[in-house]
DSSP file (Angstrom, degrees, kcal/mol; ACC not computed):
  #  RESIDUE AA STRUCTURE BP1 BP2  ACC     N-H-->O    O-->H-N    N-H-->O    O-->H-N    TCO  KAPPA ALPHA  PHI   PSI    X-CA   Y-CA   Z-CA
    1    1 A X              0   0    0      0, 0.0     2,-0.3     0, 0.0    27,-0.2   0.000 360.0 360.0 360.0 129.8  -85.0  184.4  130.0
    2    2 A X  B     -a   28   0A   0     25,-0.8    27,-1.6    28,-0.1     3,-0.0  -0.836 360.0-150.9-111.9 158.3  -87.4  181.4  128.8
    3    3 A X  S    S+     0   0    0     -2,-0.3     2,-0.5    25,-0.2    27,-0.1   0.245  84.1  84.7-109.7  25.4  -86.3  178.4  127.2
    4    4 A X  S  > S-     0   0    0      1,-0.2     4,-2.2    25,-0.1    25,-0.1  -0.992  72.5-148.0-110.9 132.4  -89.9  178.4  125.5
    5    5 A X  H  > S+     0   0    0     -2,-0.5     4,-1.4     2,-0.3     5,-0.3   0.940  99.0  57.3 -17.6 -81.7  -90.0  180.8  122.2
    6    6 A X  H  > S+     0   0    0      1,-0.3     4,-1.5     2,-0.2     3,-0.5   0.652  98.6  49.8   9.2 -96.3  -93.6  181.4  123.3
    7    7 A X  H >> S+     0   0    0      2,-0.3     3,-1.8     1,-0.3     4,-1.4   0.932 111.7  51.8 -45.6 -73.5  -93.1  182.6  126.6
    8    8 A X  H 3X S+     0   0    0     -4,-2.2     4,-0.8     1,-0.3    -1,-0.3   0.865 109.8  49.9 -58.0 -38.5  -90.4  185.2  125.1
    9    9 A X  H 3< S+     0   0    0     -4,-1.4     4,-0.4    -3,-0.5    -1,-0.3   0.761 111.9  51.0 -65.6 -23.3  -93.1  186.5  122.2
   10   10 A X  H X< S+     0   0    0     -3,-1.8     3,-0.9    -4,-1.5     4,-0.5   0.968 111.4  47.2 -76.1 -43.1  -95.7  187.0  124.9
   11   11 A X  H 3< S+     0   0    0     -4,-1.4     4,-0.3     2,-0.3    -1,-0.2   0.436 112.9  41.5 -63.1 -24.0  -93.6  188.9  126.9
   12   12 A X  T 3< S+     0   0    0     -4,-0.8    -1,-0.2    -5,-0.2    -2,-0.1   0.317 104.9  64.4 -91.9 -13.4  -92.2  191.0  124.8
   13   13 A X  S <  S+     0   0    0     -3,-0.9    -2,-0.3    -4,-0.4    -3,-0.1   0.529 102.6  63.8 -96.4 -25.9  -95.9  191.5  123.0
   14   14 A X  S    S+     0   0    0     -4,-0.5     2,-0.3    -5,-0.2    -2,-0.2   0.982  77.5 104.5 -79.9 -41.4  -96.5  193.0  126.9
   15   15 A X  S    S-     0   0    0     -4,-0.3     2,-0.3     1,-0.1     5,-0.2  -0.016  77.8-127.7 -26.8  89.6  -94.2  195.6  126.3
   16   16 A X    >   -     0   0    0     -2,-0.3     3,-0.9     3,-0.2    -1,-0.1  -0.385  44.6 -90.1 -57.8 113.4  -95.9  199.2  125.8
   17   17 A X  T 3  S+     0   0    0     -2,-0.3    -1,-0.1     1,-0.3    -3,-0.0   0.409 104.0   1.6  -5.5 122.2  -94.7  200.6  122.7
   18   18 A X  T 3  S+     0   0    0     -3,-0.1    -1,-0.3     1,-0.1    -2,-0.1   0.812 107.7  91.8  26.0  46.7  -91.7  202.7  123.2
   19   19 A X    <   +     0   0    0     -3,-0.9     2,-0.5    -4,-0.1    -3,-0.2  -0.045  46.4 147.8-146.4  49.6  -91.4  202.2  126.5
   20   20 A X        -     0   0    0     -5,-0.2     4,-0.2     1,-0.1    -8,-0.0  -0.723  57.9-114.8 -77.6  99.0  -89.1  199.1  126.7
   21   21 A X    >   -     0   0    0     -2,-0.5     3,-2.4     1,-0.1    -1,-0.1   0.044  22.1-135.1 -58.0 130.3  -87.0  199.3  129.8
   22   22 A X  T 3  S+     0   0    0      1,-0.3    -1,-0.1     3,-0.0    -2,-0.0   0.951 106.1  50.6 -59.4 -32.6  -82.8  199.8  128.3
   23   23 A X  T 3  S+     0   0    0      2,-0.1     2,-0.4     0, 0.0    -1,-0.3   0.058  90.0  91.3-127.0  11.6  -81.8  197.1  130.9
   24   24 A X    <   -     0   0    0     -3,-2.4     2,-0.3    -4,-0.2    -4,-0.0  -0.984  51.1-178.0-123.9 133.9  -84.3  194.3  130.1
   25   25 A X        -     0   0    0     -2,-0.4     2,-1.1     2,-0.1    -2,-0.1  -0.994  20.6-141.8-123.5 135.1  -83.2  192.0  127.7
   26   26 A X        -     0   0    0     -2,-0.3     2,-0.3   -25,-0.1   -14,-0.0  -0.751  29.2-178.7-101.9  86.0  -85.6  188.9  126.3
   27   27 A X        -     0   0    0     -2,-1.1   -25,-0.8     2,-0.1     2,-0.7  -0.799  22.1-145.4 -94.1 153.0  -83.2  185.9  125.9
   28   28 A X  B     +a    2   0A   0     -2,-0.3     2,-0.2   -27,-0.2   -25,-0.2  -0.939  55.3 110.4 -24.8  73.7  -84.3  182.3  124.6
   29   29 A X  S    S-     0   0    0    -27,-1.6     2,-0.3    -2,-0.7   -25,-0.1  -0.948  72.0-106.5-176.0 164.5  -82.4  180.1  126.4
   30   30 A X    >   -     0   0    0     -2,-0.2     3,-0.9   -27,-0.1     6,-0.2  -0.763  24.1-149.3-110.2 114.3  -82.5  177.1  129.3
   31   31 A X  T 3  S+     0   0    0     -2,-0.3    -1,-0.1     1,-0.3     6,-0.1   0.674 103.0  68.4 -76.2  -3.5  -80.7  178.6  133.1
   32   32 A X  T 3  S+     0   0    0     30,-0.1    -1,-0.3     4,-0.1     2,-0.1   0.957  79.0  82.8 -65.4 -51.3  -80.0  175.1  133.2
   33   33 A X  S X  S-     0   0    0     -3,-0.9     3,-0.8     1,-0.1     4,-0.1  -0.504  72.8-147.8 -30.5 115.1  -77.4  175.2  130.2
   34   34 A X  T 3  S+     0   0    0      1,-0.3    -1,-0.1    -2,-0.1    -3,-0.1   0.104  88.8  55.3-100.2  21.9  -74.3  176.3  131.6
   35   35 A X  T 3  S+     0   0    0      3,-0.1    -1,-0.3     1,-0.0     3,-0.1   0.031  87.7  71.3-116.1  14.8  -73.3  177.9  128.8
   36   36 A X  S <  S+     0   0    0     -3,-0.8     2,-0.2    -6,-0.2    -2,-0.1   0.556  99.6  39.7-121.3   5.1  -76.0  180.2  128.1
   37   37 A X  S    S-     0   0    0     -6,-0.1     2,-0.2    -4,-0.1    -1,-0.1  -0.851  86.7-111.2-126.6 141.9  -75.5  182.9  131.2
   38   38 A X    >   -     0   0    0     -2,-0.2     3,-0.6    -3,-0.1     2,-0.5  -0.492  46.9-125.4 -56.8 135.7  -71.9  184.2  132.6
   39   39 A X  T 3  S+     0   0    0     -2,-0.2    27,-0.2     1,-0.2    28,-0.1  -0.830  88.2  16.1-116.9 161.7  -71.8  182.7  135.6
   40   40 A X  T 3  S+     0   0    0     25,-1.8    29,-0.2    -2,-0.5    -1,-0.2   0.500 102.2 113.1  66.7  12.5  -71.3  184.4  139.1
   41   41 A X    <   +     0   0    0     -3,-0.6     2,-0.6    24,-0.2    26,-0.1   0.717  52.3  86.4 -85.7 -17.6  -72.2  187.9  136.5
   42   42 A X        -     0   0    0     24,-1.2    26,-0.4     1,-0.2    -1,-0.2  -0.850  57.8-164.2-155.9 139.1  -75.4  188.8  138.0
   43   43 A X  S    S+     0   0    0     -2,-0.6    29,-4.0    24,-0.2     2,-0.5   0.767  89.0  17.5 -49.6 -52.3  -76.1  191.1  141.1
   44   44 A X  E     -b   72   0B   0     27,-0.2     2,-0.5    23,-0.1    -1,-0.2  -0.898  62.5-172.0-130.8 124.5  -80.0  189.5  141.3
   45   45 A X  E     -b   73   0B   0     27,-3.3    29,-4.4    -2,-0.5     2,-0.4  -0.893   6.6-168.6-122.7 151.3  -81.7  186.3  139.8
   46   46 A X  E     -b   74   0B   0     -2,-0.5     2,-0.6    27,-0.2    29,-0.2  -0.991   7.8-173.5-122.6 120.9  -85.3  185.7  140.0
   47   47 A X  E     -b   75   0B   0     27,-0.8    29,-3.7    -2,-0.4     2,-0.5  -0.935   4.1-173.4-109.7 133.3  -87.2  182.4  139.2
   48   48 A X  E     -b   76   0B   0     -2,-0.6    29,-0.1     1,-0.2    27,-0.1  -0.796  69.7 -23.2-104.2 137.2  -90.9  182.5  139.2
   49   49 A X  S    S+     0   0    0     27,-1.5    -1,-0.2    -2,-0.5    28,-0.1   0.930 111.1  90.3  35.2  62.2  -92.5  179.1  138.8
   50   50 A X        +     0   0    0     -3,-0.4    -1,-0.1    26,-0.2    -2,-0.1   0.522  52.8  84.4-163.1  15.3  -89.9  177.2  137.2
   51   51 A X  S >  S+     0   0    0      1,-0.2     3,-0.6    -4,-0.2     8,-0.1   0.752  89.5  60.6 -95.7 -37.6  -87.8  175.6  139.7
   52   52 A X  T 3  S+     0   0    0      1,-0.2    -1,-0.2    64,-0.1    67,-0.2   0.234  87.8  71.4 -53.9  -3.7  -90.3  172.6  139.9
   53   53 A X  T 3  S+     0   0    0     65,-0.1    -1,-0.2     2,-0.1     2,-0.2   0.279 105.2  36.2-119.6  -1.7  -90.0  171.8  136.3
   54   54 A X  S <  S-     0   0    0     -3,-0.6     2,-0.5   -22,-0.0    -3,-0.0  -0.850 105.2 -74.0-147.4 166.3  -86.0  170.2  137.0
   55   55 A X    >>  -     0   0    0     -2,-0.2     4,-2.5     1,-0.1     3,-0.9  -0.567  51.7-131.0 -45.8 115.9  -84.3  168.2  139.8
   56   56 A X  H 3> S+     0   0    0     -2,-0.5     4,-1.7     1,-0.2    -1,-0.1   0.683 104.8  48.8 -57.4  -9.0  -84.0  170.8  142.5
   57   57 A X  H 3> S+     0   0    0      2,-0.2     4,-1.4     3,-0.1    -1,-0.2   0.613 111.0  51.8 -90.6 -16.2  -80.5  170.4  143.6
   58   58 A X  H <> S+     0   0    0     -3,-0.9     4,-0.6     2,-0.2     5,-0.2   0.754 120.8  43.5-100.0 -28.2  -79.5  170.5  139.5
   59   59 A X  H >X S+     0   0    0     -4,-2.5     4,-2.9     3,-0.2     3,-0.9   0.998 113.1  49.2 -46.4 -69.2  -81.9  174.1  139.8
   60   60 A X  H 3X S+     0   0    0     -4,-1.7     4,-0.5     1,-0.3    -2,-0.2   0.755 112.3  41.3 -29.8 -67.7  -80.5  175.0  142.5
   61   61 A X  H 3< S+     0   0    0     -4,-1.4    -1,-0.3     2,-0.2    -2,-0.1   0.567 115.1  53.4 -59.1 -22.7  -77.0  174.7  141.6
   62   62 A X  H XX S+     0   0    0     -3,-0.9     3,-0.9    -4,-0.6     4,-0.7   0.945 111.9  43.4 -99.6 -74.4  -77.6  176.2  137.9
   63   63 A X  H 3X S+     0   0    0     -4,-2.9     4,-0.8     1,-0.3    -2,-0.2   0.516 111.9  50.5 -93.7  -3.1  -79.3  179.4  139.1
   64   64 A X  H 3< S+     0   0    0     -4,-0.5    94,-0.4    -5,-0.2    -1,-0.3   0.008 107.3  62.0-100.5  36.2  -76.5  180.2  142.4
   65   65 A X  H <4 S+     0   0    0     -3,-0.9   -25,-1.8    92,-0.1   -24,-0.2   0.652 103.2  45.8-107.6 -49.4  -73.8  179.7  139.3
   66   66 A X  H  < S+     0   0    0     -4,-0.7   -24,-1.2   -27,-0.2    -2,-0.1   0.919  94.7  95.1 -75.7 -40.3  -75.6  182.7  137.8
   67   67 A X  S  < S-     0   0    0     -4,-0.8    91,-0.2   -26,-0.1   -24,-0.2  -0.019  74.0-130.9 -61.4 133.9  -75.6  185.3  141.7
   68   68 A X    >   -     0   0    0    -26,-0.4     3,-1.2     4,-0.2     2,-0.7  -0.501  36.6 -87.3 -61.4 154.2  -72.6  187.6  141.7
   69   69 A X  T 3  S+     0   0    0     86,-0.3    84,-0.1     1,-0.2    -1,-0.1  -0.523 131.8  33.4 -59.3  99.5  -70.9  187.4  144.8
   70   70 A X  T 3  S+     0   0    0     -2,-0.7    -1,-0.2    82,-0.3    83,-0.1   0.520 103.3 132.8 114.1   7.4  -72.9  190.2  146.8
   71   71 A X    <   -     0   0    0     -3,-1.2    81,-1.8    81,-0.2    -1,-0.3  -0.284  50.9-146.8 -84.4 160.1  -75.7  188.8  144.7
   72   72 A X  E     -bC  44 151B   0    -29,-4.0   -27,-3.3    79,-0.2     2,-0.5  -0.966   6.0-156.2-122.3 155.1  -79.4  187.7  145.9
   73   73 A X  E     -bC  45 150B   0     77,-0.9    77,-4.0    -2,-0.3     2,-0.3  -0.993   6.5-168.4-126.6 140.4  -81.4  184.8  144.4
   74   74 A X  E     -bC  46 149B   0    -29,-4.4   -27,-0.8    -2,-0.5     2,-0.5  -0.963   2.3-174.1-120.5 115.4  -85.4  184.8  144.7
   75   75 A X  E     -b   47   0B   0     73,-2.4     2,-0.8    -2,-0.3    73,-0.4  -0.870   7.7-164.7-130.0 123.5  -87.0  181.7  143.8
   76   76 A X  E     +b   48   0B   0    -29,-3.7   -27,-1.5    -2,-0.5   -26,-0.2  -0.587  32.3 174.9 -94.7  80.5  -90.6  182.0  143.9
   77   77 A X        -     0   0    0     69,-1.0     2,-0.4    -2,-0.8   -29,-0.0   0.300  35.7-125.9 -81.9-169.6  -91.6  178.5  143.8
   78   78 A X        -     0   0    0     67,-0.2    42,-0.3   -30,-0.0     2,-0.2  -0.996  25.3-177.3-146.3 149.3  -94.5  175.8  144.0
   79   79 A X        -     0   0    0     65,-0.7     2,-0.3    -2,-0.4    42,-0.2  -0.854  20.7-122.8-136.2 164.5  -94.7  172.5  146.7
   80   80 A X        -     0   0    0     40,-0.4    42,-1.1    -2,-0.2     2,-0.3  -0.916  26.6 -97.5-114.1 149.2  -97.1  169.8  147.1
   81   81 A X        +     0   0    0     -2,-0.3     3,-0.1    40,-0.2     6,-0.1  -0.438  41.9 159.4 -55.4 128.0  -99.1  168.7  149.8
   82   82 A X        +     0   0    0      1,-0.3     2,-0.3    -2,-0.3    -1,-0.2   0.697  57.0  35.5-135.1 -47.8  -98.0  166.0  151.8
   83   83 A X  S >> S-     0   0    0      1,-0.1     3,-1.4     2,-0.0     4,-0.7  -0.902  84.6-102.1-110.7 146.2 -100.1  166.2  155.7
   84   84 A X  H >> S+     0   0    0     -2,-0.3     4,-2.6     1,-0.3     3,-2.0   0.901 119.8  53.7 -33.2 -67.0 -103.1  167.1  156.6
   85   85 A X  H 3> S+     0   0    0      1,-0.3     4,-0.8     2,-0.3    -1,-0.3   0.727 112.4  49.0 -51.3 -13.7 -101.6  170.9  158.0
   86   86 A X  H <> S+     0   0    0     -3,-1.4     4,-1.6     1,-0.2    -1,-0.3   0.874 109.8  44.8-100.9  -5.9 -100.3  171.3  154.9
   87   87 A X  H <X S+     0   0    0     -3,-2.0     4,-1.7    -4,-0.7    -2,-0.3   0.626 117.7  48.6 -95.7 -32.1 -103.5  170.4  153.2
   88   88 A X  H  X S+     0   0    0     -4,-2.6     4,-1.0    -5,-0.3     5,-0.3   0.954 108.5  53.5 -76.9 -66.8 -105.3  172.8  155.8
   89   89 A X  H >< S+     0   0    0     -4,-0.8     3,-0.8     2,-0.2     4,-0.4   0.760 111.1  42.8  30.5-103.3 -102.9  175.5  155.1
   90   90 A X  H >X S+     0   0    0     -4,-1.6     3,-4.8     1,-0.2     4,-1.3   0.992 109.2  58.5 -50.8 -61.0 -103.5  175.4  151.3
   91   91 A X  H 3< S+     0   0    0     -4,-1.7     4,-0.3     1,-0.3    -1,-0.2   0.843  94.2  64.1 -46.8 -16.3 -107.3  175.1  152.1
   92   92 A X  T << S+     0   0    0     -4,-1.0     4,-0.4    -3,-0.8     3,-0.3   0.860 110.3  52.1 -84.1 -18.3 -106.7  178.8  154.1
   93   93 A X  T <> S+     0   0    0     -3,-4.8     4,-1.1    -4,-0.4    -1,-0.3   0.754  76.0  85.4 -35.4 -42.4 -106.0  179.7  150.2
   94   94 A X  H  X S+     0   0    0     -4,-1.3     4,-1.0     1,-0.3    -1,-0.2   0.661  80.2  56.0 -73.9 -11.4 -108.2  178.8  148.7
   95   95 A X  H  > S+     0   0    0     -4,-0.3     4,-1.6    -3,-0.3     5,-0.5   0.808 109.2  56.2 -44.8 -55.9 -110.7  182.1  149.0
   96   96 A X  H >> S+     0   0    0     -4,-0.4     3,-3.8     1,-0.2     4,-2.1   0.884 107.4  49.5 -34.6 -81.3 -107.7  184.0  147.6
   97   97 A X  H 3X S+     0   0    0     -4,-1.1     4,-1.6     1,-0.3    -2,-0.2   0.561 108.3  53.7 -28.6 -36.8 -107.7  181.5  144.4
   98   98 A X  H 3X S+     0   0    0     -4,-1.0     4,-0.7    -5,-0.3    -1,-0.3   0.730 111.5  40.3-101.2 -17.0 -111.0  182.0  144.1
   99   99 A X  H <X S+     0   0    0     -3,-3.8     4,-2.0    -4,-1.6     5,-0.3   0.785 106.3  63.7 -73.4 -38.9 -110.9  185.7  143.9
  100  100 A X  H  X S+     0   0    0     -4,-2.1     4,-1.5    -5,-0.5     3,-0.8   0.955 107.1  43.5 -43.3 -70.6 -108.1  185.8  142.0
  101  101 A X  H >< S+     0   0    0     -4,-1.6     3,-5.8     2,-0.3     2,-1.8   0.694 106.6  55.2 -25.0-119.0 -110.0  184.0  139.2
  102  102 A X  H 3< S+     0   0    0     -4,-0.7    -1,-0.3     1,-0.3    -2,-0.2   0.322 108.9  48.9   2.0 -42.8 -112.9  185.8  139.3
  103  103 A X  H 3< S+     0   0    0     -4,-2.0    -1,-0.3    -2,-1.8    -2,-0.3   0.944 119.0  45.4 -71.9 -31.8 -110.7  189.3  138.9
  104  104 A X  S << S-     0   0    0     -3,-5.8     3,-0.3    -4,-1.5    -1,-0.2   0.882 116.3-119.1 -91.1  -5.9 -108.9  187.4  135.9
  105  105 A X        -     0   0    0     -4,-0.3    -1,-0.2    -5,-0.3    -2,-0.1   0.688  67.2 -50.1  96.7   4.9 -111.9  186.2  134.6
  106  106 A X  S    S+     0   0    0      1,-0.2     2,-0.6    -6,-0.1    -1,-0.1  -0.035  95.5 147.1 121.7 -25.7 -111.2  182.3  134.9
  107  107 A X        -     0   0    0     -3,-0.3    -1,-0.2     1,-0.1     3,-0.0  -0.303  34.4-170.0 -94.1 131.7 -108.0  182.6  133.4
  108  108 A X        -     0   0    0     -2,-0.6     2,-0.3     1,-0.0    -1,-0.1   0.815  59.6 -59.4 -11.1 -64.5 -104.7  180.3  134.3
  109  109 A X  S    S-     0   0    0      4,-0.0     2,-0.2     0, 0.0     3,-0.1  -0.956  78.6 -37.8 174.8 173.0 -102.1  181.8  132.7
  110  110 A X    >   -     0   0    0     -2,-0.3     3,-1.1     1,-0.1  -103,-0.1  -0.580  69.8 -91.1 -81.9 148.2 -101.0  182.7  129.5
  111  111 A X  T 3  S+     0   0    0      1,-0.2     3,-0.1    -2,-0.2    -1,-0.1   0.010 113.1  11.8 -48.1 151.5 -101.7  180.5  126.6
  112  112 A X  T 3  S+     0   0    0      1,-0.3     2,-0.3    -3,-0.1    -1,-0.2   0.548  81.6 144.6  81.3  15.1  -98.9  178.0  125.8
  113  113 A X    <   -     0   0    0     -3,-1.1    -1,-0.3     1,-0.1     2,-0.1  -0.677  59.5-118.4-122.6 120.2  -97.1  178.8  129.5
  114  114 A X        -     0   0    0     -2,-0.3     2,-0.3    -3,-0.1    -1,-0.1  -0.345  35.3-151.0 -70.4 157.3  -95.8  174.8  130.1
  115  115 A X        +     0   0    0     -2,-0.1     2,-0.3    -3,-0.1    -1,-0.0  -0.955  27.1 148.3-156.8 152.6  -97.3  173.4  133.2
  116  116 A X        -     0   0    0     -2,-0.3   -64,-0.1     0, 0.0     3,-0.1  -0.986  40.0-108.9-170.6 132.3  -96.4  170.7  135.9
  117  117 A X        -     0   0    0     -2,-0.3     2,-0.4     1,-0.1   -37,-0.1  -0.241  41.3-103.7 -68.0 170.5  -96.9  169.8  139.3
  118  118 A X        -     0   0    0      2,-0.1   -65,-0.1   -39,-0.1   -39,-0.1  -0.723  18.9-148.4 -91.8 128.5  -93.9  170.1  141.8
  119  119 A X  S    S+     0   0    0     -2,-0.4     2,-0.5   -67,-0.2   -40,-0.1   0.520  73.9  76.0 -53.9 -29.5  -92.6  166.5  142.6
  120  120 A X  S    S-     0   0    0    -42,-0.3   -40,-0.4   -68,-0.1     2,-0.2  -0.821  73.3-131.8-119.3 152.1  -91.5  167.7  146.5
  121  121 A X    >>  -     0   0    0     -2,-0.5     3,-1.1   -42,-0.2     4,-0.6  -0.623  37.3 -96.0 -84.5 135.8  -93.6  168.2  149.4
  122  122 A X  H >> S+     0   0    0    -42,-1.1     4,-1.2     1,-0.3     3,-0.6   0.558 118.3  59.7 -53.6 -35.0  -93.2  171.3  151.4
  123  123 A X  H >> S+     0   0    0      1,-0.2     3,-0.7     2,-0.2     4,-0.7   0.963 107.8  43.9 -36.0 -63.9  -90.9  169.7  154.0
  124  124 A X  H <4 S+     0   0    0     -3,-1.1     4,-0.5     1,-0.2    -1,-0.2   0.381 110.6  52.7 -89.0  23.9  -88.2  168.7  151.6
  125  125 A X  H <X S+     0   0    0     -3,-0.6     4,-2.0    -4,-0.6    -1,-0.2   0.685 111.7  44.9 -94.0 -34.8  -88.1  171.6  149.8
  126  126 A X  H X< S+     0   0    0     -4,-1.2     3,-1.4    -3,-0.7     4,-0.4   0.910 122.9  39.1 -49.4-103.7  -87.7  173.6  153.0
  127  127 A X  T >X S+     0   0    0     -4,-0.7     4,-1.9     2,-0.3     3,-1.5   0.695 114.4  49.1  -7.4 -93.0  -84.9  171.0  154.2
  128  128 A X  H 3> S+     0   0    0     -4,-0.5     4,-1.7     1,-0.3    -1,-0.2   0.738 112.4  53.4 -71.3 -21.7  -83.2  170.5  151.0
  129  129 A X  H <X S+     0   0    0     -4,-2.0     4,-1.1    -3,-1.4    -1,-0.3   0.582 107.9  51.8 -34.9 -35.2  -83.2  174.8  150.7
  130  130 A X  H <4 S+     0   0    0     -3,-1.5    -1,-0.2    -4,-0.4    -2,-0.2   0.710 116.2  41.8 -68.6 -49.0  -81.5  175.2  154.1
  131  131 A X  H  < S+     0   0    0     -4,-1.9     3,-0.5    -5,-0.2    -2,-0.2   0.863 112.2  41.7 -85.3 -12.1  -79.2  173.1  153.2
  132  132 A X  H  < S+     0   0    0     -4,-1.7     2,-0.8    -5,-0.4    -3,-0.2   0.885 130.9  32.3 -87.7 -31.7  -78.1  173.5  149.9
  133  133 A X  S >< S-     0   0    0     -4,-1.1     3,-1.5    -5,-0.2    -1,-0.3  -0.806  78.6-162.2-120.7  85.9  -78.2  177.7  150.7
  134  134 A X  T 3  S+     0   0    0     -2,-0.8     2,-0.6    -3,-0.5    -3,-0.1  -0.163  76.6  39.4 -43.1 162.9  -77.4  177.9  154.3
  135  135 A X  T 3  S+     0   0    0      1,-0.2    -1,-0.2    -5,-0.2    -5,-0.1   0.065  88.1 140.8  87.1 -34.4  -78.7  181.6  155.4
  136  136 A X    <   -     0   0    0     -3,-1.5    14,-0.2    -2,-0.6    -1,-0.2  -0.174  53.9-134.0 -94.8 151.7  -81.8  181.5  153.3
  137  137 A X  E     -D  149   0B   0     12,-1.4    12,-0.7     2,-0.0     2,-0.5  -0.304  21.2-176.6 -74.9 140.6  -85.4  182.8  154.0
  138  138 A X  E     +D  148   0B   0     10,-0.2    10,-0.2    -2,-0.1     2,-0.1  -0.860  11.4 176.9-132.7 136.9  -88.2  179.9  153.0
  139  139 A X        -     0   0    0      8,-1.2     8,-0.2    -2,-0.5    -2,-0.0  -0.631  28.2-135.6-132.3  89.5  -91.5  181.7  153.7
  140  140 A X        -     0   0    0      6,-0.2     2,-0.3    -2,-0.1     6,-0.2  -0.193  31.8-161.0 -53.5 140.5  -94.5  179.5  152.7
  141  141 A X        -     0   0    0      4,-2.1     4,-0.4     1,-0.3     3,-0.2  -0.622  24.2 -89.0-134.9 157.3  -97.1  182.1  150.7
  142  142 A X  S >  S+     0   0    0     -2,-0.3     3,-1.6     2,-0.2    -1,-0.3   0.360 105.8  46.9 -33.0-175.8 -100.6  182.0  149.9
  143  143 A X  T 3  S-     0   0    0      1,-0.4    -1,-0.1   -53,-0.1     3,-0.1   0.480 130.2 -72.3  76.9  39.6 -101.7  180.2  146.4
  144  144 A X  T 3  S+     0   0    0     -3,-0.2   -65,-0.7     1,-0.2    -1,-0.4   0.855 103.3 125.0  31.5  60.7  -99.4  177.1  147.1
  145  145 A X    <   -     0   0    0     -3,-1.6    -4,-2.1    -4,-0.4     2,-0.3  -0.827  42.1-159.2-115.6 150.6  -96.1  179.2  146.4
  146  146 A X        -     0   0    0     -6,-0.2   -69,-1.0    -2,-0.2     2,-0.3  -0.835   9.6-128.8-124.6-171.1  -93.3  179.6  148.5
  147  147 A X        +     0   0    0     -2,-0.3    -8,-1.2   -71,-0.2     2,-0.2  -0.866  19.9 177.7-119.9 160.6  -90.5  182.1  148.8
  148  148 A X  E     + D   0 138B   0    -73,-0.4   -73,-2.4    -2,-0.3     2,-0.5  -0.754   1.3 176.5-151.8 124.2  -86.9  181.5  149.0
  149  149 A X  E     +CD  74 137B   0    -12,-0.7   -12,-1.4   -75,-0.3     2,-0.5  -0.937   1.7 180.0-117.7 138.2  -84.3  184.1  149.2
  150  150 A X  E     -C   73   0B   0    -77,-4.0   -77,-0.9    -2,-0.5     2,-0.1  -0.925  18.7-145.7-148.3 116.1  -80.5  183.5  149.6
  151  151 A X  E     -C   72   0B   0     -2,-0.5     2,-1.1   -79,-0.2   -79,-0.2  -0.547  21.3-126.0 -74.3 167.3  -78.0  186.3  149.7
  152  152 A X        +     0   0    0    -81,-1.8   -82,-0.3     1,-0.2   -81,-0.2  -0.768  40.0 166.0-120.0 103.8  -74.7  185.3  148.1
  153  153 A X        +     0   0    0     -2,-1.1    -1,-0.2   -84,-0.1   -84,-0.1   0.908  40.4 110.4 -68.3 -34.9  -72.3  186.2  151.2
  154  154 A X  S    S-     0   0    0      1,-0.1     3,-0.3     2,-0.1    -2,-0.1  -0.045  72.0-130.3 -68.9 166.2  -69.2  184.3  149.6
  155  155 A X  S    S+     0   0    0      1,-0.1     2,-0.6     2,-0.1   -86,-0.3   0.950  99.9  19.1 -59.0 -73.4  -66.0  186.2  148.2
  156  156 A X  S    S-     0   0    0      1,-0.2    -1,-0.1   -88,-0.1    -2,-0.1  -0.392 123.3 -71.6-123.7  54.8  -65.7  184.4  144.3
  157  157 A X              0   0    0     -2,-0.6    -1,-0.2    -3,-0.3   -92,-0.1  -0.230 360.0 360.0  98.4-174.7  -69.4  182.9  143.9
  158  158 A X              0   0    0    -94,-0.4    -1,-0.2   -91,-0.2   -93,-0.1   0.604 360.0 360.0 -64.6 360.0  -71.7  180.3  145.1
């Protein structure tokens, strides 16, 4: 699911010719609208890079809406640098990034793929993640990403 058009024609353009997975469907629509997913309906939700783009408690709350009870959410995320360790840290990156490029050939991302710094700094993303999903994994990653996984323990939803 995208809410950019784009992003759903690229993605679907990736697809190898009759070999279109039955179980993947390419929706157009915002996980923020709470009318545009079943909520509590599904077993695993994933957002990659896209959690930064909204308040994170109005993320937050919209995508554990979506996890079925018995559900996981994985939120692959992005933070900013905020201390000197978190600026050293990033720096221990930056040899990845630079290979990374190189393999892609220079390129970003795909054209037209919105982009936007993260507003929080790696502390209060940690902190407000712990609190808003007790239980959940934060694992700070390579390429300024972090990880966040939260199983959904409860009976009838988030």
């Amino acid at each position: 699911m995208d809410r950019s058009p784009e992003m759903i024609r690229q993605a679907r353009a990736r697809q190898p010719a009759g070999r279109h997975p039955g179980n993947v469907v390419f929706v157009e629509a915002d996980y923020l609208d709470d009318t545009a997913l079943a909520p509590g309906a599904y077993d695993f939700v994933s957002a990659v890079a896209v959690v930064h783009h909204a308040p994170f408690v109005t993320a937050i709350d919209a995508l554990t809406g979506l996890v079925a009870p018995g559900g996981r959410l994985v939120v692959v995320g992005m933070a900013r640098n905020e201390t000197v360790l978190d600026r050293v840290i990033s720096g221990c990156g930056l040899p990845a990034s630079l290979a990374y490029a190189r393999l892609r050939g220079g390129r970003r991302g795909p054209a037209g793929m919105p982009m936007e710094d993260s507003a929080m700094h790696w502390g209060e993303v940690r902190g407000a993640a712990r609190r808003l999903l007790p239980g959940c994994r934060f694992r700070r990653r390579l390429l300024w990403r972090y990880t966040l996984v939260w199983d959904n323990t409860r009976e009838s939803g988030p």
